[in-house]
N, C-alpha and C positions, 0 to 999 in steps of 0.2 A: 671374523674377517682378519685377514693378514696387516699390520700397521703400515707395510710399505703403499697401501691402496690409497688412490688419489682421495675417495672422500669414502665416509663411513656410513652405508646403508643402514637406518635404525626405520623404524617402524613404531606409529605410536598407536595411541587406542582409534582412531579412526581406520587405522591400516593404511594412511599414506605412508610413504616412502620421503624421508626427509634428505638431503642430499647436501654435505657439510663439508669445504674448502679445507685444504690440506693446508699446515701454515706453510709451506712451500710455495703453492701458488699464491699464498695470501701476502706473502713478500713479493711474488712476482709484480702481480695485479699493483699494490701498492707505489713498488718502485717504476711502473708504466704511469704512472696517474701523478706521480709528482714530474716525472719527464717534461710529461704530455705540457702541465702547468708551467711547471720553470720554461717550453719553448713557446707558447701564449705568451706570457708575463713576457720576456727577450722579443718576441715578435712585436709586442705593444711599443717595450721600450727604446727598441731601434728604429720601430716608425717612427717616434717622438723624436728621435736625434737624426736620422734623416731627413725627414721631410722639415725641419729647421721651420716649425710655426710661427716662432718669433719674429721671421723674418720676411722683408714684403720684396718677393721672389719679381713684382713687376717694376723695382724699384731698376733691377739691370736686363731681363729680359724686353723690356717698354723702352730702353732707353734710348737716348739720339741728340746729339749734341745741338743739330736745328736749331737756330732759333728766327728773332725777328728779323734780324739781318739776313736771315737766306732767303727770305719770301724773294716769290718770284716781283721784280722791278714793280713799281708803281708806274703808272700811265705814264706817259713819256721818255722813260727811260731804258726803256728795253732796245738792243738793236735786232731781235727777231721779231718781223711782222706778224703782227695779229691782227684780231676780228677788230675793226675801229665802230666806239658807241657812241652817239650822241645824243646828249640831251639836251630837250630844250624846253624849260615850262620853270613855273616860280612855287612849284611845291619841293621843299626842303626832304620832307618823307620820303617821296616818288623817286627825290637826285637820288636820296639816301641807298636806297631799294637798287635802283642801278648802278650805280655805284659798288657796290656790294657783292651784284651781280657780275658784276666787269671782272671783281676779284677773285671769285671763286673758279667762274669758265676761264681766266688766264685773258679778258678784251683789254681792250685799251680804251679807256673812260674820256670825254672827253665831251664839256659842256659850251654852250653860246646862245648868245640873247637873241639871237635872231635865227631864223631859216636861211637868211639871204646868204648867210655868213658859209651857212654849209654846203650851200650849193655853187658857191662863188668858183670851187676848182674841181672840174668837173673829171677830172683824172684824180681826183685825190678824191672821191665821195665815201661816206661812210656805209658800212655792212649792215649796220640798224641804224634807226631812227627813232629814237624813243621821246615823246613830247606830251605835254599836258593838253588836253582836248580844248580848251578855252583857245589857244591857237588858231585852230581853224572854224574860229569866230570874225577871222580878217581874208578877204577874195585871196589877197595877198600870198597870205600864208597857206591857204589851199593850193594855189599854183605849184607853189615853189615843194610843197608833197607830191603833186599829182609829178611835178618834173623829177622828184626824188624817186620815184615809184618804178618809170619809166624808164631811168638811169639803171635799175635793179636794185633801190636800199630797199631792202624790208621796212615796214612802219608801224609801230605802236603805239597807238593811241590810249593813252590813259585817262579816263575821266571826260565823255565827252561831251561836245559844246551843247550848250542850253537848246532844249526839245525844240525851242520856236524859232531858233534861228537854223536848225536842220531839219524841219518841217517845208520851210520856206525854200530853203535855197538847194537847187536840183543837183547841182555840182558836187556839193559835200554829202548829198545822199548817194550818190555815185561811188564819191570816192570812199565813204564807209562800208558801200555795200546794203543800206538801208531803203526798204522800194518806202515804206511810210511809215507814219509817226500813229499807230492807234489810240495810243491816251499818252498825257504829256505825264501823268504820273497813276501808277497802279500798286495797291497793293497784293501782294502774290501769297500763295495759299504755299509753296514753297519752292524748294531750286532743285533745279537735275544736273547732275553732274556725268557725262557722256565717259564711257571708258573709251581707255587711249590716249585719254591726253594726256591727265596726270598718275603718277601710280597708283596702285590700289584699285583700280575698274571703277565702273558703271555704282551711283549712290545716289539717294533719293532724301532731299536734308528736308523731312515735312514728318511734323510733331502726328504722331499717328493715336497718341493717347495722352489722358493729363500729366500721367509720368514723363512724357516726353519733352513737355510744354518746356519744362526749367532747358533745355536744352537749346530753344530758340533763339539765336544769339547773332544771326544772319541779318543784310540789310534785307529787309523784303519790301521795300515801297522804292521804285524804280520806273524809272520813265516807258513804254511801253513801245521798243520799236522792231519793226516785221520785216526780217531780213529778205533779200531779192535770191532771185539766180546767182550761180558762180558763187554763192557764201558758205560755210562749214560753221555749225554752231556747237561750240565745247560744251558750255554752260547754257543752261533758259532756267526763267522763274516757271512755277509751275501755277495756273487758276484752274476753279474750279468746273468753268462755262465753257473751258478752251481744247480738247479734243490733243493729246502728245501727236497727234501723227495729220496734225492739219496745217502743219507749218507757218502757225499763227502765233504761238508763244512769245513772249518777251523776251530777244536775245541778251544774255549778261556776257559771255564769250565767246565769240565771233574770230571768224577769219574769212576776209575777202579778197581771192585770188584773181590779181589782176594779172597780167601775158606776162609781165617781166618780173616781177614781185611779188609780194599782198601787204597786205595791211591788217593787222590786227587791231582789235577795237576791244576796250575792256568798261562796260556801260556799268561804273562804281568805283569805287576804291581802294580796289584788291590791290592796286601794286604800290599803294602806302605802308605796308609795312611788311614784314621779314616773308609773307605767303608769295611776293611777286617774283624772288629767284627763282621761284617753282615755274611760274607760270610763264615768265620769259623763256626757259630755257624749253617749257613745252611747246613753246609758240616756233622758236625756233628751228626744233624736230620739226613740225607740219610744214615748215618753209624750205626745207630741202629731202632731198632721196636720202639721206642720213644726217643724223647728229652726232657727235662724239665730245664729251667733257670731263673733267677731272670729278670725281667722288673721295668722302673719305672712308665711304663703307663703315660705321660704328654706330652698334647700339646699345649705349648704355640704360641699363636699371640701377637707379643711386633710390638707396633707402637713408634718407636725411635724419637727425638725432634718434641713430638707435646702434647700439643699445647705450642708457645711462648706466650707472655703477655706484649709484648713490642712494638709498631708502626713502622714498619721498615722494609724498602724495599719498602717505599710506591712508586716510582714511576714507578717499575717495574711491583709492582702490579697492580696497574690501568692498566698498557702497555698492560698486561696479561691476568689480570681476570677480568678485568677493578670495582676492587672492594678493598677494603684494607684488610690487612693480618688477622685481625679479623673477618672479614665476610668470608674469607674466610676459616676458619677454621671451625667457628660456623657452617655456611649455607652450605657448598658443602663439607666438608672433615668429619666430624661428622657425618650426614647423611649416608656416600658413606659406612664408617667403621660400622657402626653399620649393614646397609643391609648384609656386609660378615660375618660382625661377625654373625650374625642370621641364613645364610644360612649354615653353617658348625657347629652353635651350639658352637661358643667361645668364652671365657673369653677374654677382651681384661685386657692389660697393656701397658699403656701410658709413657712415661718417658718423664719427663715435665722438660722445661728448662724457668726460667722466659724471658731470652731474648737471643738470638744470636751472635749480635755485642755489643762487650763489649764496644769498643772505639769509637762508636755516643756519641749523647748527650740523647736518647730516652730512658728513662728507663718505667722498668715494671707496667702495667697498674693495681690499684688494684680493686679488689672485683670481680676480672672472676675466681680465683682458686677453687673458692669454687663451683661455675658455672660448672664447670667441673667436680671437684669431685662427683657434684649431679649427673650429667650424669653418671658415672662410675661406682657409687653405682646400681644405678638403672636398670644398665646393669650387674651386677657380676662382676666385672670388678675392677684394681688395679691403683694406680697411683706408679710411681716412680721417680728417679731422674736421670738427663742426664747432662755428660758432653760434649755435642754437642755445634758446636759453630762455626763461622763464620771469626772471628778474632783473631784465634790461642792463646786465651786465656788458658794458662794452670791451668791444674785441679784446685792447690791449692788457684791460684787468684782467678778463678770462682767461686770456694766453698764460698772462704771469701764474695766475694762481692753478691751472692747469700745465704748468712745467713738470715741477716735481713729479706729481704722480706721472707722468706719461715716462720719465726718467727710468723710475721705480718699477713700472709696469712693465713696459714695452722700451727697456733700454736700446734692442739692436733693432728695433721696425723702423723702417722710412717709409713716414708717410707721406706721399706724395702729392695728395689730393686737398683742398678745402669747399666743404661747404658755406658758404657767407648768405646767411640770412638776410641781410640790409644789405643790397647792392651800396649803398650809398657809404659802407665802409671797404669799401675796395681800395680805396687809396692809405688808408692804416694798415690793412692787410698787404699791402707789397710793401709797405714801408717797419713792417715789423720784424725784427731782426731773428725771433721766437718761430717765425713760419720762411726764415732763410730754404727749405727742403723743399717747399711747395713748388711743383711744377704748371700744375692747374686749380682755377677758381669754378668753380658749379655753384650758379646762382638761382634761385626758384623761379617759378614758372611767373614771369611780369604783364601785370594788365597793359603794358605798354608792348607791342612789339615792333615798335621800328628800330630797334636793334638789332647789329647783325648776330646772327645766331652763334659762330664762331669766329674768334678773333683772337689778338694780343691783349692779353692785361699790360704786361711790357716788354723789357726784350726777349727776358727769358720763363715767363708767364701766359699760358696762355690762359681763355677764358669760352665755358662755355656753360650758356645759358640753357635752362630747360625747355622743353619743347613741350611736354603734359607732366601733372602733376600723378597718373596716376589714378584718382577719385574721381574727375573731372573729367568728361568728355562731350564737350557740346558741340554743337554743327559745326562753329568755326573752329575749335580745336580741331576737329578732324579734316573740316578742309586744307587748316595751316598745314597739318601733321604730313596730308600726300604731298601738299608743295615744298615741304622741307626738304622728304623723302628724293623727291620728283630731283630737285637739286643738288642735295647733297650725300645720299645714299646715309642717311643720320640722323640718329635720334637721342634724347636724353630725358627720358622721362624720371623726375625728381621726385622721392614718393617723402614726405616728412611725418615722420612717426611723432613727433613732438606733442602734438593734438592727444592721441591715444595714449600717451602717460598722464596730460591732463585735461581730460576730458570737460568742454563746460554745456554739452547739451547730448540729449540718447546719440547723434548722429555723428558724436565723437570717437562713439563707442568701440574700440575694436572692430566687435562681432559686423556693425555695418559699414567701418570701413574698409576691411579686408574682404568684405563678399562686392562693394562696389570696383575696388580696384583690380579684386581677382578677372572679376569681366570685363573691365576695358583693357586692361593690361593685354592680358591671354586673346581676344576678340580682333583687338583693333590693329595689333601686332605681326597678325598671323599672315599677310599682304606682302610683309619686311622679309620672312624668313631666310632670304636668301643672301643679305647683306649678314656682317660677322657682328656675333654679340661679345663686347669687348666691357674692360674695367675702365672707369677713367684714367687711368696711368695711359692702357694701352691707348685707349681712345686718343688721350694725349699726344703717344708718338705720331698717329696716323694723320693728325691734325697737322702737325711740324711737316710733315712730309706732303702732304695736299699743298701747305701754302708753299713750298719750298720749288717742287718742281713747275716746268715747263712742257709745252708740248707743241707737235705741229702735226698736220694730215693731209695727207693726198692719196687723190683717188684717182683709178684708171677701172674703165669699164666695172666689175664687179669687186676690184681688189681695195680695201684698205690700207694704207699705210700708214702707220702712226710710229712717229720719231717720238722718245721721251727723253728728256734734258733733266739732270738733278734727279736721278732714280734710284732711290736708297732701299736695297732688295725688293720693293713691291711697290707698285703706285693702278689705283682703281678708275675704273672710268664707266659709265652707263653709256651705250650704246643704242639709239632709235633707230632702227630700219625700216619701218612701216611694216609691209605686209612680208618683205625677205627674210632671208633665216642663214643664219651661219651655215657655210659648207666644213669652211678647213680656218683652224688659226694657226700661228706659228709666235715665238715669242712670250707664249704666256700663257690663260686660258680662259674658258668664258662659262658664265652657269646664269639661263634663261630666267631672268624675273618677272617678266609674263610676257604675251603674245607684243613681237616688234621690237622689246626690250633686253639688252643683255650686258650684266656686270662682267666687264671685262679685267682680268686681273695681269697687269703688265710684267713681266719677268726681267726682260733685259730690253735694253734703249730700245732697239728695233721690233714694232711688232707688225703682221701683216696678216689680216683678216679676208677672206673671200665667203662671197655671198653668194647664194643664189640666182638666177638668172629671171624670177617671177617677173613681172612686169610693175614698173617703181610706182610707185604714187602720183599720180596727177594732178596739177592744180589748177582750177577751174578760174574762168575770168570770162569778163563780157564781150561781145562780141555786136560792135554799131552797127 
């Protein structure tokens, strides 16, 4: 064969036909393959210098100068008219709860020791009436309701008066709406919770197996009373002798429409602690042809102490995972967080502690920070900082001896966020000169909750508390979680990985607690979808700007109008219509959260909604 031929037909003893590259092509081919390489290798390494991993991107797009000073005026000092609240009863929780309330819908809060006091100017009466049921344990003070009622305040009744004195007296079973008292105390087999009122629909809180049993966490032993005519029941206990469609159950959430008003009744002590924003501002919807109030639409997923970057625990890990606390971070906890974050569409945030145990000898491994921060980038995703820790290291040792490396590591990251394990160090934490960059505090999920969910640390700190851990989801967790929701269009479920680097029983273990979280998380979530899943940086600016603006609304036959005051590119609000349904908006735009309800997303000051023409909601009352 001629040597100018591309390859050299030879033939061996089998009689195939071998077929052998010309060095001509063999330079071609070659010099494609290192191209192909050198523009892989420059693709990698221009992501790396664009996409600028070091740096926490929500440190200027989250940002907003807001602070405590812009919230909208406290109770009395606004000169645009709002909703006026009053309360009246000697539980500190209850003020607390409305109070709270007042802040977030933009009311005007306003407390007195007496009823007479609120009725005394009868051109100046208040829009609610919120009082401790012990009240209308006095003829008196039934009066001056039944004249509140008939004037038009709305009334809520929190906590009400002892079974034998509204067994006896016909007046106050009127004015609740209660025809009789069937047992002065019952225990209940479990609670229904009615869709429509709060978000999330229709749920049934009754332990169905012994798995379920840990879950029981509800008051279930409650006075036993049988609402009349003209009454709408949110909430009943549920027994096992008593028929759901006999209208015999034990009312827990009630609403009694009387011709000018109603009265809301709430038989326990739901609105003692952070659940009752919810459930005022549902009461509210069922008392007019619409509701409209501020949200801050955020839901954050915080993964508390992870990842460390120190060697430690190694022999428990092997025992365990049979792998070290590095692999097992990287390889099985990385992975697990990313598939939930993916299935619910979340941002995550990390809050990163270099090491655990202050007092080994193991310190923090470098060149993984940044390891990390590339994953987080790549995800949407935030890093911050945690005072978690293993060896009771207090804050301000930990900060100090966590300087350097965060220098050395992560020189240009701003991190914006703090985790604080011990609420009860919140005041070294703002006063620590080392966390000067902290915009926001995220504290773990507290056996206490009459705190308000969102608030100021101080002027330029805000603070927000968890809402579920994550592992954990019992009957009252999930009831708080829709009244949260119901309120504030917001959630912060705190998930702390601290547990799973040191494990001290099976049920620490990874493997069960990333298959329990994977299903509340992804399950319990899936209701929210339609609110934004945010970092806490962003979470944070949204926060600023909820307390910051103002609103007002008027309505004409089907149309909307909502004025916004203090509007910094976007401000959110949930919408109740009842049975209506958006025609046309203008100013902004709106995405259905279920049947009645709709997240309204404000664009500029002026916005005006038009409705449907269905016929509004009616509310029932007695008739002598």
């Amino acid at each position: 064969m001629p040597a100018e031929k591309i390859a050299d037909a030879k033939r061996d003893g089998s009689g195939k036909e071998n077929v052998m590259v010309s060095r001509r092509n063999f330079a071609t081919i070659t010099i494609m393959l290192v191209i192909l390489l050198f523009m892989f290798q420059f693709t990698g390494v221009m992501k790396d210098k664009l996409s600028k991993y070091g740096i926490n991107e929500y440190q200027e797009s989250a940002r907003t100068e807001l602070t405590e000073k812009d919230m909208f005026p406290a109770s009395g000092q606004s000169e645009q008219k709002t909703a006026k609240v009053f309360y009246a009863g000697q539980s500190e929780k209850t003020k607390n709860t409305v109070k709270w309330w007042c802040t977030y819908s933009k009311r005007d809060f306003q407390t007195a020791d007496s009823l007479n006091v609120i009725m005394d100017d009868e051109d100046d009466l208040p829009d609610v009436l919120v009082l401790d049921g012990t009240y209308l344990e006095n003829r008196e003070n039934i009066n001056a309701v039944s004249d509140a009622v008939e004037n038009g305040v709305n009334v809520v009744v929190s906590g009400l008066p002892d079974a034998d004195e509204i067994e006896k007296n016909n007046s106050l079973r009127k004015l609740l709406g209660i025809r009789y008292v069937e047992q002065k105390e019952v225990t209940l087999e479990g609670i229904h919770l009615f869709a429509g009122f709060l978000l999330g629909g229709e749920v049934i809180y009754q332990a169905e197996d012994e798995e379920e049993e840990k879950n029981k966490d509800m008051d279930l032993t409650v006075p036993w009373y049988v609402t009349g005519e003209g009454t709408k029941s949110y909430m009943v206990g549920m027994l096992e002798d008593v028929r759901p469609d006999s209208g015999r159950q034990p009312a827990i959430i009630w609403r009694n429409g009387l011709e000018n008003a109603c009265v809301f009744c709430v038989n326990g002590d739901y609105l003692e602690d952070n659940s009752g924003i919810g459930i005022l501002d549902a009461m509210m919807a069922e008392a007019s042809s619409f509701e409209i109030y501020p949200v801050v639409n955020a839901q954050n997923l915080v993964i508390a102490n992870y990842p460390g970057f120190a060697s430690e625990n190694e022999n428990n890990m092997e025992k365990i995972y049979s792998q070290s606390q590095k692999a097992l971070f990287r390889e099985i906890i990385w992975p697990s967080l990313v598939s939930i974050e993916r299935k619910i569409d979340a941002k995550l945030t990390c809050m990163m502690t270099p090491q655990f145990d202050y007092n080994d000898e193991n310190e923090p491994r470098e060149g993984e920070v940044a390891y990390y921060l590339k994953l987080l980038k790549e995800e949407y995703g935030e890093a911050g900082l945690s005072s978690g820790n293993v060896s009771d290291t207090g804050l301000s040792e930990k900060m100090e001896q966590d300087e350097q490396f965060w220098k050395r590591e992560a020189p240009d990251y701003g991190f914006q966020s703090l985790f604080l394990e011990n609420e009860n160090e919140l005041g070294d934490a703002l006063e620590n000169d080392k966390l000067g960059g902290i915009r926001t505090v995220v504290t773990p999920e507290s056996q206490t909750y009459d705190e308000p969910v969102i608030s100021f640390a101080k002027e330029n700190v805000t603070l927000q508390r968890a809402t579920g851990d994550g592992v954990n989801h019992t009957f009252m967790d999930d009831f708080r979680q829709r009244c949260i929701q119901t309120a504030l269009g917001y959630s912060n479920t705190v998930w702390d990985l601290l547990v799973a680097a040191y494990p001290e029983k099976k049920a620490d273990a990874w493997e069960v607690l990333s298959k329990e979280a994977a299903s509340n998380i992804c399950t319990y979530q899936k209701p929210y979808m339609v609110f934004d899943e945010t970092t806490l940086s962003k979470s944070d600016q949204r926060i600023r700007r909820f307390f910051a603006l103002s609103y007002s609304v008027e309505s004409e036959d089907n149309t909307i109008s909502l004025h916004v005051d203090g509007l910094e590119e976007q401000a959110w609000f949930l919408l109740h219509t009842g049975s209506r349904e958006i025609e046309e908006m203008h100013g902004g735009s709106f995405s259905a959260v279920e049947d009645g309800v709709y997240l309204i997303c404000a664009e500029n000051d002026e916005v005006t909604i038009r409705l449907n023409e269905e016929e509004e909601k009616q509310l029932f009352f007695y008739e002598d």
